[in-house]
N, C-alpha and C positions, 0 to 999 in steps of 0.2 A: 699820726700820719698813717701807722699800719692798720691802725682801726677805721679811719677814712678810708683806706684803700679796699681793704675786706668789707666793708659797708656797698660799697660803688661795685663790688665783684656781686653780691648778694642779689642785687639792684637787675645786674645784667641776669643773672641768672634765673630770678623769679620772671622779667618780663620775656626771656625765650619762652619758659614754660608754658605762661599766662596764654591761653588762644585768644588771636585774635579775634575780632568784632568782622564777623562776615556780613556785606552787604546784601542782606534778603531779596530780592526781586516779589514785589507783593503777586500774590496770584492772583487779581485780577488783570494784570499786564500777561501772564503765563495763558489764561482766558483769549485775551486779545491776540495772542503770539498763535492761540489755535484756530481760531479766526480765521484768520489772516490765510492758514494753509488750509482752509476748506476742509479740516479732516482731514487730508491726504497728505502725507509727508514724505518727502524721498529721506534716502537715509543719512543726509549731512542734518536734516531739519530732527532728524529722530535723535542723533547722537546730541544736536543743543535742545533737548527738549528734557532728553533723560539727563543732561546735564542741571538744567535749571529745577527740575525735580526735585535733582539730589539735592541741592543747595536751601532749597525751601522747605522739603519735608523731610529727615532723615532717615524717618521709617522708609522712605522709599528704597534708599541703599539693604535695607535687611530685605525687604520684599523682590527686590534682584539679587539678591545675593553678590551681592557688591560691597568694598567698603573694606574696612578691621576687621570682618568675621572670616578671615581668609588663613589656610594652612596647607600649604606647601599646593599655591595655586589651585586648591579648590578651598567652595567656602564650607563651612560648620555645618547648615543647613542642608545641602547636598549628600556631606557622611552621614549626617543622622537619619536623612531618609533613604541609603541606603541601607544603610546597617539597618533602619525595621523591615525595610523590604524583605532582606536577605533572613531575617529573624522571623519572620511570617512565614516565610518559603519553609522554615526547617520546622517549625511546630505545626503548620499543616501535613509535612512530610510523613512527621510523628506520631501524625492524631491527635496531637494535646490541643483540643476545641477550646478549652476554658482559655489557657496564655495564648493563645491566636485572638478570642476574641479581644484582650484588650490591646494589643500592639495593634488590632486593624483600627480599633480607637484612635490611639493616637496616633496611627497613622494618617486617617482621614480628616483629623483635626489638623496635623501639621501641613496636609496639602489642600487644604480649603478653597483655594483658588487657582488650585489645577486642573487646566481646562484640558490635558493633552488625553486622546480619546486611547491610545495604548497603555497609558498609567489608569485611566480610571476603571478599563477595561478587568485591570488586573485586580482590583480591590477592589471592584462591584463582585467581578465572579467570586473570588475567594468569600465576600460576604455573603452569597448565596449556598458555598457550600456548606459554611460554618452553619447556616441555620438549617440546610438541609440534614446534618448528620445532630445538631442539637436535638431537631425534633423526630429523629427517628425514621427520615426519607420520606416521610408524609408533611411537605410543604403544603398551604393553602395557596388559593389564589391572591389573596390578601396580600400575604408575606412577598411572594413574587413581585406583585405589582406595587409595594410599597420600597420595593428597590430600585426599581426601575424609574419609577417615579423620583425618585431622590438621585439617580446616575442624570437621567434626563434633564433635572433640573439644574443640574452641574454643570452641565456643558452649555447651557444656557441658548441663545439664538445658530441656528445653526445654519441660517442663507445665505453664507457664502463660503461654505465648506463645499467640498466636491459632492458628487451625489453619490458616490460609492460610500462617505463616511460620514452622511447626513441622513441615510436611512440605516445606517448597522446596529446602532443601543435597538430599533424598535424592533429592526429586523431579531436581535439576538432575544429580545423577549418574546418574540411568539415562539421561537426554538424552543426555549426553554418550557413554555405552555406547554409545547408538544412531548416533550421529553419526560415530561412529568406529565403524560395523559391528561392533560384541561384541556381535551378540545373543544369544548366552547368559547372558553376564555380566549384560545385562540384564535380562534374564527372571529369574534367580534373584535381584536386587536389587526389583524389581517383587515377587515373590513373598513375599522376605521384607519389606516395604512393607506388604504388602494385611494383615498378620496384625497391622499396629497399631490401635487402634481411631478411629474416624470417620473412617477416610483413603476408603473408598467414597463418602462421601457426599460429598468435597470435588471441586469440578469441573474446576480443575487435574491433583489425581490423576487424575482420569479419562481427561482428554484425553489425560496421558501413556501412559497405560495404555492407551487405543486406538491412540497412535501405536506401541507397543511391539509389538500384535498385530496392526498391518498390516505392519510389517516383519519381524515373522515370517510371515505369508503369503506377503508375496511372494519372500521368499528361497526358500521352498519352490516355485515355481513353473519348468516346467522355461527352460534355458536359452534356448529361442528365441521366447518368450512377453516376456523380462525384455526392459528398456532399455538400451541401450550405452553408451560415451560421445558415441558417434560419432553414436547418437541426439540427445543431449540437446545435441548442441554448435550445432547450429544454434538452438536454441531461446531462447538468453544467458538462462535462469532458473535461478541456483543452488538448489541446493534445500537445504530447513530441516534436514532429516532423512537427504545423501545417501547414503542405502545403496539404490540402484537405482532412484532416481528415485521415490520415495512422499511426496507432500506435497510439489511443488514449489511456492513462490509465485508468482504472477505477476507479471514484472517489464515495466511499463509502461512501458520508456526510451525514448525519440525524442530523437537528436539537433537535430533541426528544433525542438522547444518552446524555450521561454522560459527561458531559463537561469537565473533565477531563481524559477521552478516548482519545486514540493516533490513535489509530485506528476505523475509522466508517463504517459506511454501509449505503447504500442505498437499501430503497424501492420501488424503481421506477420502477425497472419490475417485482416486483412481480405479480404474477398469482392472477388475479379479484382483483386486486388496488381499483380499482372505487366502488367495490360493497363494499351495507353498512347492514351489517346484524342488521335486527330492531328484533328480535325474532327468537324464534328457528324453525318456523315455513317457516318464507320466509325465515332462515337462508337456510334449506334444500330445498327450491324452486329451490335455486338459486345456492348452490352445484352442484346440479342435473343438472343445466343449465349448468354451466362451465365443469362439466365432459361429458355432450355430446358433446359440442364443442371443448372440447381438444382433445376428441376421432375422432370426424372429421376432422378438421382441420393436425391432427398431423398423419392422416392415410395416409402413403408413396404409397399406390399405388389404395388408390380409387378414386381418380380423372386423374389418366395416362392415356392416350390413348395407345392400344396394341401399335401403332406403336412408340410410346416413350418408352415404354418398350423396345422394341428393339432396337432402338438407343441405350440405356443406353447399354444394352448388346452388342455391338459392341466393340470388339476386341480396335479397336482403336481409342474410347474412351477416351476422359484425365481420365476420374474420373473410366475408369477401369483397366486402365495399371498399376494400383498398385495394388497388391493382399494385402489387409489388413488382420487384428487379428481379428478384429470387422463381417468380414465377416458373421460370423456364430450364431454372437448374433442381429446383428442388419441388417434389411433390407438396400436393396438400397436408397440408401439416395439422395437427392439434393438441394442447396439452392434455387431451383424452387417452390419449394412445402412447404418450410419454411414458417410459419407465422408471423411478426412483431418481426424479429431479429431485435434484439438493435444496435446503429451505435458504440458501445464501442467495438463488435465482429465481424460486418461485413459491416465496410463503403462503402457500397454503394447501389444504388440505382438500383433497380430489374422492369421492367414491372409489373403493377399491373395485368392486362387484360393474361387471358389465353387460348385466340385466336389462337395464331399461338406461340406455347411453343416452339415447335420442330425447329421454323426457330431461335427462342430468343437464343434456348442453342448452335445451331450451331456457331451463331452468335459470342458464349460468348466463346467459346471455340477459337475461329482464333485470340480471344483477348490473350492469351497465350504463349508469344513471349520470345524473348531469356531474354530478361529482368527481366520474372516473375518467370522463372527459374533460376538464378542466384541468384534471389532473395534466393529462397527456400533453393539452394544450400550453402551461406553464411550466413544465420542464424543456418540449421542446422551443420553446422561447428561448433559454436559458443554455443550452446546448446549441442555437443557429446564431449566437450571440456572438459575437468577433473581441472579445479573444473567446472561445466557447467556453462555459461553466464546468468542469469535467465532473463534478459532485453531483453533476443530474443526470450521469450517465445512466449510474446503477439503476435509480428506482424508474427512472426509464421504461428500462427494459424488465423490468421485476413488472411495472402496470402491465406493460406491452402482452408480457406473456399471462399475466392475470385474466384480462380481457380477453385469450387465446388470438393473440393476436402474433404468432409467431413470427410468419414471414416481415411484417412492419419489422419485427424488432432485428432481423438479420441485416434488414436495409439501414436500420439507423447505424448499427455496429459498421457496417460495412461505409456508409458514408462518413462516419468520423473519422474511419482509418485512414481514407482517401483526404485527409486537412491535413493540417500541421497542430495536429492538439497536444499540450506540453503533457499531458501522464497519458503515452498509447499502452502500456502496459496493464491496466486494467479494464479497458477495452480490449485487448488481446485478449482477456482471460476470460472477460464474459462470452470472444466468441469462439471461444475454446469452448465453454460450456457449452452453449448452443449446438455446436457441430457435433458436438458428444452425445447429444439427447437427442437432436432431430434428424441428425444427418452422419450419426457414428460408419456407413458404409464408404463415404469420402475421404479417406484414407489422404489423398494427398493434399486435401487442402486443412486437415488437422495433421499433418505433418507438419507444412508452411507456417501455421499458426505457433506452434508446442516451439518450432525454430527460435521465430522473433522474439518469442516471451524469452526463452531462454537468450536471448543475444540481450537482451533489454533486462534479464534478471536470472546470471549464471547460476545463481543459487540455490533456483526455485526447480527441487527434486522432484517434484508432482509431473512437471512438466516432461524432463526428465525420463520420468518413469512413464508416464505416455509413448513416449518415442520406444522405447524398452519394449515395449509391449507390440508396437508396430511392427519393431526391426524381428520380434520373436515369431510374427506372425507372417513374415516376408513382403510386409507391405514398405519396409525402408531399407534404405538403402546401407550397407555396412560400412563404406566409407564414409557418408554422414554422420552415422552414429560415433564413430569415431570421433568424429570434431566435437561435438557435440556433449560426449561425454569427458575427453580432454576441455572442455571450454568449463562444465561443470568443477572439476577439479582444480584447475584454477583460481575458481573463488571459494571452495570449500572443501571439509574435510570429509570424506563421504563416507560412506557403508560399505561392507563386503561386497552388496548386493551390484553394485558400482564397479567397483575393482573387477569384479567377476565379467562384466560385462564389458569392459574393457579389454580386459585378457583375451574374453573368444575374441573379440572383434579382429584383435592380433592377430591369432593363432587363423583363422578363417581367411583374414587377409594374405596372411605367410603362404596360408597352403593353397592359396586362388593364384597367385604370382609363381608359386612353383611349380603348378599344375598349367601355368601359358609357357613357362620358360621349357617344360619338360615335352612341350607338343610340338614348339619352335625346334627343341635340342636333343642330345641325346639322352636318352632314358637310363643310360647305365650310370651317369654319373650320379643318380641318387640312391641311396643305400643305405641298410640300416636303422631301417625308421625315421630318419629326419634329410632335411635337405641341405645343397651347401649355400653357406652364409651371401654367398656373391649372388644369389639367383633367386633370393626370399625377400629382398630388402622390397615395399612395397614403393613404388614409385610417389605414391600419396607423402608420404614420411620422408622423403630425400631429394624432391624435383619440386622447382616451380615455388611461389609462398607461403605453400603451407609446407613442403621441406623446410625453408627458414624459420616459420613459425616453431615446426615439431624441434628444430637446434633449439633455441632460447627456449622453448618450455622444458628441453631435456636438462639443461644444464641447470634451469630453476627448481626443477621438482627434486635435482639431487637435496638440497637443503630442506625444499618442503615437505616434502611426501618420505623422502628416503635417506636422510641424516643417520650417523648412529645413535642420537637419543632417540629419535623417532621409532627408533628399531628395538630399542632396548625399551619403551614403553607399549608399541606393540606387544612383544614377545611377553614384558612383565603381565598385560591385561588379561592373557588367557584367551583370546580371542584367536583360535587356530584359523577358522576361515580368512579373515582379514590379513592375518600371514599370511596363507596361503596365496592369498589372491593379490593380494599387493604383489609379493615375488614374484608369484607368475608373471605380471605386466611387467615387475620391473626387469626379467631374463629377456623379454622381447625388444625392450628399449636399450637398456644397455648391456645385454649379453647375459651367456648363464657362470662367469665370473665375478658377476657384480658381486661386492660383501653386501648387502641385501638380501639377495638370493641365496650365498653360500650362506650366512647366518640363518634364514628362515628354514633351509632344508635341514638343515641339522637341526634346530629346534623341533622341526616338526615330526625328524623321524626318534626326535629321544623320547618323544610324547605317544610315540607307535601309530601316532592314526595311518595307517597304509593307506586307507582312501586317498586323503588327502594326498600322503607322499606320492602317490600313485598319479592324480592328476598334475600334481606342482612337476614331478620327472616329462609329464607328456607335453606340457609349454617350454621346460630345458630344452629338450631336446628339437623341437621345431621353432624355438625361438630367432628372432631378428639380428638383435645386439646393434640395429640401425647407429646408435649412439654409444660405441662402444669405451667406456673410462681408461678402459687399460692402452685403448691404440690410440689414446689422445683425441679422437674423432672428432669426441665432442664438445 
């Protein structure tokens, strides 16, 4: 009986196990089911279609990733390609070529049938770099085109993809021609491009297509006209495109910024770099020096000879056959007469000697050929484009002014600003540059410029230090610079050079507001070298929203700027100016009580520099204390 009964348990047990016998649906009925929907399937028709799949082919569940291959709601297949992905990223990171190249193996084996254009994106480029550093950065055209050729054949038919992501693999291989100097290879990949239909009108084609026929201009240009490396190495701007320096970007690094700054700047062509003000005495020597040399240098027609003047006014002229906007504010312009334009705006190299001017521009104008015009013509395609290309700005205006075509490139700067284009910040800076080279005596409208970059990139001390240089020469105004350099400080840690300049702006503001109050009031109440606290306070710093603003930045800079670790790393650095000068701004802002100020004066005078003590006592003493810690103010 109990062995009958453990018999009939055994019974039950094996036939749970046992799988049942599933009813296949033959695939020619699965034929007829697609039939029936023309191709076309809404997605109840898709969910029984992946269903009947599963049932007939079981491979199909591993090929979705569906099924028993599942762990903790994702499948096996998933981790594993992540994990090479991530495994690839770290031995590229490395430089270990050799174990990259077999992970991208079996990477590209285990996604064989991934059509998605941002995965394959990722494992084409990486394949291209693995070969580029295998063979020592001298790819063939071979190797290039035998990638592409295997990316393109991956993604298979591409007529009903949008047109932005049905020209990008070809788009990205003539880039890549370019970038590695095959410009032939590119040109005949461009050409056979242009014979697909709507690729003219797409704005990306275009850009590429003008980058493709400015690097063929300038290769055609002879050898002592082109850029070196020995050029471009002072400059730290690699470039996007380099085959002789066309389309570099501008790289805005400063050591000195905020290390947690995404965005930087460079100082490197600022106006009197070199010069080092020791006092306020050679400070204005030497003001003086650099504003009559910019006044010379930058004077468009006091070195022309009549008869170049009349050349320029000839009818047909390159640089007249445009009637510009600029016409009317700014003289005839020429990159002849330009002095020590940056190679990030205009790569290339100009006769120094002004000998024979007249034969140089004749000269430079026959260099003007159909090439440089197409150029001009496919980027402004690409730039009138809705949403505009911003990536065509630069070499834009890099041809523009190649072709001496100045004014054109003011009007394009000037019309972009006038859009809604999402990055106006690099547009700001190319017409920063411009106004610095052709029109450095406009003082106010490179103010307005140096402004916005800085409202749009607090960071960027080039700019900055323009303004510096304005406010030194009394073309700006002291209460702007103020804001200006508080909006600076805000996003970074800055230089003495900073702090310093702050501090006057204080101390100048103190004694302009003491000097109204003292002509309103009476004169005897001020005594003693400084004035009193009720009759300094600048109305900029205490009325209206920038009072509000100057509260909340005083009560945040106590942690940022003026912590006592902050102070006690100052003090450790050895850096007595940045003491100095920090303290100073900090007695203006919040009094000459502040422990800031009391710790840096004593540091500074155990250290004897008298100078110093000498200047940090003359900010005590005429300081603000708008925001004072001790009366709670602030």
């Amino acid at each position: 009986m109990d062995e009958q009964a453990l018999t009939e348990s055994n019974r039950e047990i094996v036939h749970a196990v046992t799988p049942k016998k599933i009813n296949r649906i033959p695939l020619r009925k699965l034929g007829e089911f697609e039939e029936r929907g023309g191709g076309k399937f809404s997605p109840e028709a898709k969910k029984i279609r992946r269903a009947l799949q599963s049932v007939n082919a079981p491979s199909y569940c591993l090929k979705e990733g569906v099924g028993s291959l599942k762990c903790v709601d994702e499948t096996l297949r998933h981790q594993h390609r992540n994990r090479l992905t991530w495994l690839l990223d770290e031995l590229i990171r490395q430089h270990n070529w050799a174990e990259a190249c077999g992970v991208l193996s079996v990477l590209l084996q285990g996604t064989i049938r991934d059509k998605s254009l941002t995965r394959n994106r990722a494992k084409y480029s990486v394949a291209l770099e693995l070969l580029n550093n295998i063979k020592g950065g001298t790819m063939s055209p071979k190797d290039i085109q035998d990638v592409y050729d295997l990316w393109i054949a991956k993604l298979g038919s591409l007529r009903n993809w949008s047109t932005k992501d049905r020209f990008a693999v070809r788009l990205e291989h003539i880039l890549t021609f370019l970038q590695n100097g095959i410009l032939d290879e590119a040109r005949k990949a461009a050409h056979t491009l242009k014979q697909v239909r709507d690729v003219n009108i797409d704005p990306v084609a275009n850009l590429v297509f003008g980058l493709g026929f400015c690097q063929q201009w300038y290769s055609g240009l002879r050898e002592e006209f082109q850029l070196t490396e020995l050029d471009l190495s002072g400059t730290n701007m690699p470039s996007v495109v380099p085959a002789d320096g066309i389309h570099q970007p501008v790289d805005y690094s400063n050591e000195e910024n905020d290390a947690n700054s995404t965005v930087q700047c460079d100082s490197s062509t600022s106006v009197a770099n070199d010069k080092v003000f020791e006092d306020d005495s050679n400070r204005q020597i030497a003001l003086m020096e650099i504003d009559s040399i910019t006044k010379n240098e930058t004077s468009p027609t006091s070195s022309r000879p009549p008869e170049v003047e009349m050349e320029l006014a000839e009818p047909g002229g390159n640089s007249n056959c445009y009637s510009p906007a600029y016409c009317g504010d700014l003289p005839r312009l020429s990159i002849f007469y330009a002095q020590g334009l940056p190679t990030w705006l205009f790569p290339m190299k100009l006769p120094t000697s002004h000998e024979k001017l007249e034969d140089e521009m004749k000269k430079h104008r026959r260099l003007l050929n159909d090439d440089h015009k197409n150029a001009l013509q496919h980027l402004r395609v690409a730039i009138n484009s809705i949403p505009p290309v911003v990536e065509a700005v630069h070499p834009l205006i890099q041809m523009l002014l190649l072709g001496d075509h100045v004014h054109e490139a003011f009007d394009e700067v000037e019309a972009l600003l006038d859009t809604d284009i999402p990055d106006r910040l690099l547009t700001l800076r190319l017409k920063a540059g411009l106004l610095e080279h052709f029109d450095s005596g406009n003082y106010i409208k490179l103010c307005i410029c140096y402004e916005e970059i800085l409202k749009k990139d607090p960071t960027c001390s080039d700019a900055l230090a323009k303004l510096v240089l304005m406010h030194q020469l009394g073309e700006y105004d002291t209460q702007d610079m103020v804001e200006m350099v508080a909006l600076h400080l805000d996003a970074s840690y800055a230089t003495c050079d900073t702090w310093q300049e702050l501090a006057s702006c204080f101390l100048k503001l103190s004694q302009c507001e003491g000097d109204r109050e003292s002509n309103c009031g009476d004169a005897d109440q001020y005594s003693q070298g400084y004035l009193d606290h009720a009759n300094k306070i600048p109305e900029l710093l205490v009325n209206g929203e920038s009072g509000k603003a100057w509260k909340l930045r005083s009560r945040w800079w106590l942690n940022r700027h003026f912590h006592k670790s902050i102070l006690m790393s100052d003090a450790a650095s050895g850096d007595l100016k940045l003491l100095t000068y920090k303290a100073a701004a900090a007695s203006h802002i919040y009094g000459r009580h502040f422990d800031y100020v009391v710790k840096a004066t004593e540091c500074i005078e155990q250290k004897n520099d008298m100078e110093l003590y000498s200047l940090l006592q003359t900010h005590i003493l005429n300081s603000v204390g708008f925001c004072s810690v001790k009366r709670n103010i602030c």
